[in-house]
N, C-alpha and C positions, 0 to 999 in steps of 0.2 A: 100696895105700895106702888107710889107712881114712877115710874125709870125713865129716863131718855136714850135709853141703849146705849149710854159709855159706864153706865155702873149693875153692877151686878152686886147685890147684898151687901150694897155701899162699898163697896169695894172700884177702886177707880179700874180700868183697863184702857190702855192706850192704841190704838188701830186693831183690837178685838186680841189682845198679847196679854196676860193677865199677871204670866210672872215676871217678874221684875228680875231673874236673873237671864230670862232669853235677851229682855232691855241692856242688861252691861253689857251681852254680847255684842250683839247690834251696835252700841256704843263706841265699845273697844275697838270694833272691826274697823267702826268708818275713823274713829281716833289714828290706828296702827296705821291708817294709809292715807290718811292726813299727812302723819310723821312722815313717811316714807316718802311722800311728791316733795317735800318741805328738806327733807335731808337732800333728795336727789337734785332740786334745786338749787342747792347750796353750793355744792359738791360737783356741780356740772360738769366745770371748765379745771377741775384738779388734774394737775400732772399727775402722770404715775411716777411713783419712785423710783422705778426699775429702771424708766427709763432717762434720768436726771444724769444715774451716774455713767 
């Protein structure tokens, strides 16, 4: 059987990572810190409440 060295017994692997749940990690991680510069950008310029009153 002929391969191009992204499949192993027809099975796809993506940058040589074969299970797919190290991929949701990798995912979630760059997702989590997406959110995070996305809220922190939001949320920049918020007063504190502490200091309102």
């Amino acid at each position: 059987m002929l391969t191009d060295g992204n499949t192993i017994n027809g099975d796809m692997k993506m940058l040589g990572i074969e299970d797919p749940q190290i991929w949701m990690a990798y995912l979630l991680s760059v997702a989590s810190a997406l959110g995070c510069i996305i809220y922190g950008l939001m949320h920049w310029n918020d007063k504190d409440p502490k200091e309102e009153s």
